[in-house]
N, C-alpha and C positions, 0 to 999 in steps of 0.2 A: 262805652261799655260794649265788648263784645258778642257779638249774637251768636256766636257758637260755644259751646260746652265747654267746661274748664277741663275735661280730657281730652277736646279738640285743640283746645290753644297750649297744652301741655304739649301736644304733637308738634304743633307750629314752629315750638320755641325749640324743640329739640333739632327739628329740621333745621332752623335758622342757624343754631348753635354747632352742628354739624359742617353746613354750608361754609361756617367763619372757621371753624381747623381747618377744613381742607384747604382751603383758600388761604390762612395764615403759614401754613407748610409749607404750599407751595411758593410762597413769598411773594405773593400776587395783594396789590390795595382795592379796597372795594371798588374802586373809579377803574381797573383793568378789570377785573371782573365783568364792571358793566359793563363796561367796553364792549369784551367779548359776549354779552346775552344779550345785545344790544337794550339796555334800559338804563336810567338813570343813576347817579350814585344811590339819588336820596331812595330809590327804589330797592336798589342792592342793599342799602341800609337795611329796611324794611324789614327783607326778607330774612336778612342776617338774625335781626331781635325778634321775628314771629309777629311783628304788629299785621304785614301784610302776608297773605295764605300765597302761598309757591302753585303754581297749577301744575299738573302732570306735565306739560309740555314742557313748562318753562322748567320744571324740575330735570327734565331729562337731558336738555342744553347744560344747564348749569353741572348736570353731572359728566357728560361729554367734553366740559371745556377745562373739569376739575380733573377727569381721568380717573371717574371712579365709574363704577354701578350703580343706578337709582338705589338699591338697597341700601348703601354705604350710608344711607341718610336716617335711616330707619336702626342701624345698629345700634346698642344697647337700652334699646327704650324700656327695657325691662332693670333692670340695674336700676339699684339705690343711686339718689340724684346726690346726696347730702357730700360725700365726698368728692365728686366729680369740680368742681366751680375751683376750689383756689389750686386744684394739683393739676388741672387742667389749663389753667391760669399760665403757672409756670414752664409746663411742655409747652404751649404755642409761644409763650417770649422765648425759650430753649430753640426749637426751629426756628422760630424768626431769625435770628439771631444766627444760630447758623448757616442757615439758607446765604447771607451777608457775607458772610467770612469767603474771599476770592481766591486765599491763598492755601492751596492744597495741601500744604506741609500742616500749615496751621488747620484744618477742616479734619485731618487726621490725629493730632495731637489732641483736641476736644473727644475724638470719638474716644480714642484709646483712653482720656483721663475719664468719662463715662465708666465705659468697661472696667477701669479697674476700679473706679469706688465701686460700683456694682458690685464686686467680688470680692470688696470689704464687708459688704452689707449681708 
């Protein structure tokens, strides 16, 4: 059981939850991640799911090595959570997946098929 508030660990998980987009974007596995914060997978894991609390320091690496802002972490913690989980789901296999794609002709053909459903919808 947790010793801190169910709106502490609400924070945690959103940090953790942020941590893992940025880091799925950029097409980085949780073992290069630690790599670069110097800490373990099962650590990086941790912080990914909110079981273990990010400390300011260690937040500010992980956001230096993400190429974001400490704030980036903090972004829409006000937003409804209900819809966020499976559409969010599909944008990181979406980047994943792109990030992968080597061949530039094809890395532009996805964008543009994007853009044009987009502008069916």
């Amino acid at each position: 059981m947790s010793k801190f508030s169910p709106q502490t660990r609400k924070i945690e998980v959103h940090v953790g939850q942020r941590i893992r987009t940025r880091r799925t974007m950029l097409g980085l596995t949780q073992q290069h991640l630690a790599n670069l914060i110097g800490v373990t997978y099962q650590q990086a894991h941790k912080y990914e799911r909110g079981t273990n609390r990010v400390s300011a320091g260690r937040l500010y690496e992980i956001a230096e090595v993400l190429g974001v802002d400490v704030s980036y972490f903090y972004d829409g913690m006000e937003e409804s959570e209900s819809a966020i989980p499976a559409r969010q789901r599909v944008c990181l296999d979406l980047a994943r997946n792109f990030t992968r794609i080597t061949n530039e002709r094809h890395q532009n053909a996805v964008s543009q098929l994007c853009r044009t459903l987009a502008d069916e919808a």
